[in-house]
C-alpha positions, 0 to 999 in steps of 0.5 A: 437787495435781491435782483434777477437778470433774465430770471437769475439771481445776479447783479451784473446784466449782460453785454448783449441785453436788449436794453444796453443794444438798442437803449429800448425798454420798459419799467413797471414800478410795483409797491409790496405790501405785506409781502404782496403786490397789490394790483398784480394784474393791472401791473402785468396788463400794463406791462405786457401791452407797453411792451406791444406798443414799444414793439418789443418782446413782452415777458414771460407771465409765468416766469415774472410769478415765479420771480415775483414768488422768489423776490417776495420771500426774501 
């Protein structure tokens, strides 16, 4: 399995993730197909404006199509 935590490659996530503080967070679940991701952009719209509603910092575009790049070659 291939996992980043804050655009690394780990597998632990770290004591002061704003997840494990507050118990706030957000999820997009995104099928891969043929080593793509359908809908990528729905999903990022999706994803960035659930994160504006809940009042927490979205993610960084450019930083998920680089993780998005690096997961997919796997």
């Amino acid at each position: 399995m291939r996992c980043l935590i804050d655009g690394r490659p780990d597998d632990r996530v770290p004591v002061d993730d704003r997840g494990l503080r507050y118990g706030d967070g957000l999820f997009e679940t995104m099928r891969v197909h043929d080593a793509a991701v359908p809908l990528w952009n729905a999903h990022l719209h999706r994803l960035t404006a659930g994160c504006r509603r809940l009042g927490i910092p979205g993610p960084d575009p450019v930083m998920l199509e680089r993780e998005r790049g690096w997961l997919l070659d796997a």
